[in-house]
C-alpha positions as CSV (number, residue, x, y, z in Angstrom):
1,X,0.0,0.0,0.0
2,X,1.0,3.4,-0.8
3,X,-0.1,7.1,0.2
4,X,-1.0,9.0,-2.1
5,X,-3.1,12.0,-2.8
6,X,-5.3,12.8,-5.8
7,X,-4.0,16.2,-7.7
8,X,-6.5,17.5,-10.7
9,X,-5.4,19.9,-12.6
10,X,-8.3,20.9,-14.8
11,X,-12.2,21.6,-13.6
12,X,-13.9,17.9,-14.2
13,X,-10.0,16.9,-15.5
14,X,-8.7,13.6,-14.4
15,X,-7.2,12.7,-11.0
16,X,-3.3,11.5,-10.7
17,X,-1.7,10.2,-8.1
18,X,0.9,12.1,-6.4
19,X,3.2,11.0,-3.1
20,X,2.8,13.7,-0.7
21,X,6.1,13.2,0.9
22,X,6.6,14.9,4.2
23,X,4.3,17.7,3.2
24,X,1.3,17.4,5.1
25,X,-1.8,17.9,2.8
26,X,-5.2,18.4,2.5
27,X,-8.2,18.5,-0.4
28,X,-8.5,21.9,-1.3
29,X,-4.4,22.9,-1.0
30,X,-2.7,23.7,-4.5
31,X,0.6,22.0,-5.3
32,X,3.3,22.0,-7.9
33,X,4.2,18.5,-9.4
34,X,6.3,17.5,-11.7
35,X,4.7,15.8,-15.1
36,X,5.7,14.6,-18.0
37,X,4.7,18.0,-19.5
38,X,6.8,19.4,-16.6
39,X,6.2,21.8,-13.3
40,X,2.3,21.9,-13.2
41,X,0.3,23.6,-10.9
42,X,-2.7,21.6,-9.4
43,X,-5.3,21.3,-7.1
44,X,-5.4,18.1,-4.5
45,X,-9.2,16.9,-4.5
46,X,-8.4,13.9,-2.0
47,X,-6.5,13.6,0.5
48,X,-3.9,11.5,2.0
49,X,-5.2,8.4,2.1
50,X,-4.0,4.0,1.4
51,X,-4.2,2.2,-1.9
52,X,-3.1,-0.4,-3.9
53,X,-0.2,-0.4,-6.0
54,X,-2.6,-1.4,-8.9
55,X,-4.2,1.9,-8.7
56,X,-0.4,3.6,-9.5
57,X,0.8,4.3,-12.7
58,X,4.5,3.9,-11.7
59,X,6.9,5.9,-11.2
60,X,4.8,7.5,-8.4
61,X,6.1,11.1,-8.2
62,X,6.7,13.2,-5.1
63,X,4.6,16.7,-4.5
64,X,7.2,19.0,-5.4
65,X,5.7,22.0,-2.8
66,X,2.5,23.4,-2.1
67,X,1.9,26.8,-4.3
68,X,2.3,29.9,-2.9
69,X,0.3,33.3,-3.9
70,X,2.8,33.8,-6.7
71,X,2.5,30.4,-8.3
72,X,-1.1,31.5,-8.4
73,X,-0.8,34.7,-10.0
74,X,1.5,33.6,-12.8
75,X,-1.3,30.8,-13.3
76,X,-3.4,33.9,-14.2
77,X,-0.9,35.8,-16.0
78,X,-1.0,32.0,-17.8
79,X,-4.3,32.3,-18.5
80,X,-4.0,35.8,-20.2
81,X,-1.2,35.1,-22.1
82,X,-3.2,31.7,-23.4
83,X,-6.1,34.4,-24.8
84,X,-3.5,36.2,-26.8
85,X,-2.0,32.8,-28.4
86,X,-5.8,31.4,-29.0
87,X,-6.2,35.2,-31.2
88,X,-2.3,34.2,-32.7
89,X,-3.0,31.4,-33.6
90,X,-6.5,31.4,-35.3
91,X,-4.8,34.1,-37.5
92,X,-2.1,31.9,-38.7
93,X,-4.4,29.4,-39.3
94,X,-6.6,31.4,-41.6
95,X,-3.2,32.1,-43.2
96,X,-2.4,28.9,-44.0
97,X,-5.9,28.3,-45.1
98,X,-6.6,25.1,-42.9
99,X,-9.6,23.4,-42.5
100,X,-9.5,22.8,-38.5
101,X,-11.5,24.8,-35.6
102,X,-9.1,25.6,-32.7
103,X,-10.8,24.9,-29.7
104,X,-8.5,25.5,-27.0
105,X,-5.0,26.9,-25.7
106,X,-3.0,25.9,-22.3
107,X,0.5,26.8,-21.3
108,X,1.9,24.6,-19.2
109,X,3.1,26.3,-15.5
110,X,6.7,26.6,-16.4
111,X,6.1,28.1,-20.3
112,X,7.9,25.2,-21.5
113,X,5.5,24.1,-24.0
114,X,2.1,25.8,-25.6
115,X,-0.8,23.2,-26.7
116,X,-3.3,23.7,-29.0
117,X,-6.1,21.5,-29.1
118,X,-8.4,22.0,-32.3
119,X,-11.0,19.8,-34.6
120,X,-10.5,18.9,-37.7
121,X,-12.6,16.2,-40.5
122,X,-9.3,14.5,-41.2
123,X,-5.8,14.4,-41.1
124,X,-4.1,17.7,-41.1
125,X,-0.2,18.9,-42.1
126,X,-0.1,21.9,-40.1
127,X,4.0,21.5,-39.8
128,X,4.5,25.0,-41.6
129,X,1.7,26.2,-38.7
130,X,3.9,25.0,-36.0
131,X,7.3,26.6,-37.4
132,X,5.5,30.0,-37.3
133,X,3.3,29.8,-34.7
134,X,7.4,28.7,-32.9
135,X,9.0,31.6,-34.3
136,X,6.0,34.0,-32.6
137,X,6.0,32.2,-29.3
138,X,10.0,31.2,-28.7
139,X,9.1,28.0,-26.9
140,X,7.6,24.1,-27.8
141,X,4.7,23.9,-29.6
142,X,2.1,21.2,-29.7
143,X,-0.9,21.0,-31.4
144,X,-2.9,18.4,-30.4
145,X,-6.3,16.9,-32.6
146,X,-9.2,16.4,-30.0
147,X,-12.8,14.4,-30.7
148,X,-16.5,15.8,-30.7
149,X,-16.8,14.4,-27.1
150,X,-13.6,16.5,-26.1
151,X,-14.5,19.8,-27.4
152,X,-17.5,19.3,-25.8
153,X,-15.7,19.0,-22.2
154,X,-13.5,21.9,-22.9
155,X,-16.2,24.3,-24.3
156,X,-19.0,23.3,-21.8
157,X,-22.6,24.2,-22.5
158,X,-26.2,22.7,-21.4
159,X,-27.2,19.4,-22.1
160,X,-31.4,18.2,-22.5
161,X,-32.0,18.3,-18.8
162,X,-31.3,21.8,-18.3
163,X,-28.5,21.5,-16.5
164,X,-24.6,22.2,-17.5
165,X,-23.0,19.3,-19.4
166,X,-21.6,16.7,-16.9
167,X,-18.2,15.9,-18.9
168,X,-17.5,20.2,-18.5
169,X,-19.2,19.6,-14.1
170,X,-17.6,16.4,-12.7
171,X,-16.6,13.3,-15.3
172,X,-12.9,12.8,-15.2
173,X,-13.1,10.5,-18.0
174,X,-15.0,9.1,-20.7
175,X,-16.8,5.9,-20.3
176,X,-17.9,3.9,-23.3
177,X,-21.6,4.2,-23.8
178,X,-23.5,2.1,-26.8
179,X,-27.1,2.1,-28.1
180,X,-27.8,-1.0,-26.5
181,X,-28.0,0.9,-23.3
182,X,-30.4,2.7,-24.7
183,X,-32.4,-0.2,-25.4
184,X,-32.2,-2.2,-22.0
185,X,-33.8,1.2,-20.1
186,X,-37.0,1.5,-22.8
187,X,-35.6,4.6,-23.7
188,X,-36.7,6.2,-27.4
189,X,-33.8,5.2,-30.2
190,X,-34.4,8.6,-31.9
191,X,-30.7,9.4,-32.2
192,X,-32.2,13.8,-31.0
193,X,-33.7,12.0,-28.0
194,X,-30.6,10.1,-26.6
195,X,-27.8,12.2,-28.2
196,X,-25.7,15.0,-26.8
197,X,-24.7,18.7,-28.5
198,X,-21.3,16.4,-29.5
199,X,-23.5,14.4,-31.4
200,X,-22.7,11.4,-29.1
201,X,-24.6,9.1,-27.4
202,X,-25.3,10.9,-23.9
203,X,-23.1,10.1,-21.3
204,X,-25.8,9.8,-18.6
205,X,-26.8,6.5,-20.4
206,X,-24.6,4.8,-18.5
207,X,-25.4,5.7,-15.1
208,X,-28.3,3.6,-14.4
209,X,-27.5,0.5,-17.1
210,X,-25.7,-1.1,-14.2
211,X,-29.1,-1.4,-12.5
212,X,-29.9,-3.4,-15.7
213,X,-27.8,-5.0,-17.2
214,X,-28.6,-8.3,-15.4
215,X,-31.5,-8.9,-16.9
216,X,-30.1,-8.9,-20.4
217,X,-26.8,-10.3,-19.9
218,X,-27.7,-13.2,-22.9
219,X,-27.6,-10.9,-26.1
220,X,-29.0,-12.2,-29.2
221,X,-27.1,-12.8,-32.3
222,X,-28.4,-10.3,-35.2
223,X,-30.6,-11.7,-37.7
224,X,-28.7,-11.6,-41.1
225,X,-31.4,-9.2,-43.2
226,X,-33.2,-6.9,-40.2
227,X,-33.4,-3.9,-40.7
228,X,-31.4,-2.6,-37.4
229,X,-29.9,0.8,-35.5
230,X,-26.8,1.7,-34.6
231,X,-24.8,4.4,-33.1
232,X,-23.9,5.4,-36.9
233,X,-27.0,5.6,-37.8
234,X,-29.9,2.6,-39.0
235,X,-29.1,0.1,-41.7
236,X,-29.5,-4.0,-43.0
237,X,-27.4,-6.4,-41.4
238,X,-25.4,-8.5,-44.0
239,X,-23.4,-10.9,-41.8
240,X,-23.0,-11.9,-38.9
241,X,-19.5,-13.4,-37.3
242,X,-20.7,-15.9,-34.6
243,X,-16.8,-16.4,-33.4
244,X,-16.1,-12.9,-32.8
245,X,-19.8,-11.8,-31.7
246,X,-19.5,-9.1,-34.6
247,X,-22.1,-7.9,-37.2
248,X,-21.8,-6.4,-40.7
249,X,-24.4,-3.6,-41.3
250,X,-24.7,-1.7,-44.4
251,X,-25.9,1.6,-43.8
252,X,-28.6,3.7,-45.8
253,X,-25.9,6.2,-46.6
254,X,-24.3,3.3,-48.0
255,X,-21.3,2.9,-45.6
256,X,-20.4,-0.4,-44.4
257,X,-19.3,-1.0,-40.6
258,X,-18.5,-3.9,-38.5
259,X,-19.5,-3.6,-35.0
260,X,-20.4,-5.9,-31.7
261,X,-24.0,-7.3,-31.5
262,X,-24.2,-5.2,-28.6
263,X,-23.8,-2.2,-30.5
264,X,-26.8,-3.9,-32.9
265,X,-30.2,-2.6,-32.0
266,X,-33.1,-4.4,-34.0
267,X,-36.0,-1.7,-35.1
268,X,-39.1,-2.0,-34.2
269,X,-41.4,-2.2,-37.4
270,X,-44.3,-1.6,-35.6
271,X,-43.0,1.9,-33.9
């Protein structure tokens, strides 16, 4: 067993694990660890406390020192600085006429290294955007290609219920959430009803499909022919792979995917 305490460094970011050393810590303080990205500056959300070493991702690093009033003031000189390189940077990409939406800036703590996060349909050579966008900044540059669900968590907004999104409020991470879930709760398969503004299945599928997933442990093999609904949209199912519990659906926008039978909702004819 090891102590540790949790250190997030982003609102609704992910927890790591940090040794407190002979620092004596509680949730709430801000501390300065050492990352792969370098010093960061971070806020401990739990406290001291006993676990195993399979909840470590070794090496477990020591808390370098709590922050002090300055470390917090050049996180908000940080923050400033990142609203000048988000207005940079957009510029240079209009320049280099690239189809990508930035999303998002951060410098790390010790200016080391500037990340961009953005969106794009595809693949994107913005090599020539990172030489200038290096030549502006004098430091490391990183640009960094982020999913639907991601800019979603970085941008925030209000989900269906009324209330702000969840990933933006409190999920660390992402869990995987299918259709099927969808399915087991009698919920509507209308992809507006169960779908969030990433265009995602909502995350808030998951929470209660614990509750039944019991009762529909045994799924079904698809039916080679149904007509069936997917996370990609509805379709025909062409074959079916019994060894690896796949299915083959063709698609009405005529795309082809292979996914689990899980994944593999049969549509109800009669509404």
């Amino acid at each position: 067993m090891e102590t540790v305490v949790g250190v997030r460094f982003k609102k609704a970011g992910k927890v790591y694990y940090f040794a407190p050393g002979e620092i004596v810590l509680v949730a709430g303080d801000f501390v300065i660890v050492e990352t792969a990205r370098g010093l960061e500056y971070g806020e401990v959300v739990i406290g001291p406390r006993q676990v195993g070493e399979d909840a470590i991702v070794a090496p477990l690093k020591t808390v370098q020192r709590k922050a002090t009033a300055e470390d917090g003031a050049k996180v908000e000189e940080n923050r400033e600085k990142q609203k000048e390189a988000f207005f940079t940077c957009e510029q240079k990409i209009k320049a280099h006429n690239l189809n990508m939406k930035l999303v998002d800036v951060e410098y790390t703590f010790d200016v080391n290294k500037i990340i961009f996060y953005f969106t794009a349909e595809g693949r994107i050579d913005f090599r020539d955007l990172v030489k200038d966008l290096a030549a502006v900044f004098r430091t490391r540059i990183e640009l960094r290609q982020i999913g639907v669900r991601d800019e979603a968590k970085m941008m925030g907004g209000i989900g269906c219920c009324g209330r702000p999104l969840c990933c933006s409020t409190f999920l660390g991470d992402f869990e995987p959430v299918s259709i099927r879930m969808a399915k087991d709760q009698k919920l509507s398969l209308n992809p507006t009803k169960i779908s969030g503004i990433c265009g995602r299945l909502m995350c808030c599928l998951k929470y209660e499909n614990d509750s039944y997933a019991p009762c529909c442990k045994k799924i079904p093999a698809p039916v080679v022919g149904r007509d069936v609904i997917t996370v990609d949209g509805e379709g025909k199912v062409t074959f079916v792979n019994q060894g690896k519990k796949n299915a083959t659906v063709l698609l009405t926008n005529g795309n082809t995917i292979v996914i689990p039978w899980e994944e593999v909702v049969e549509k109800d004819l009669n509404g």
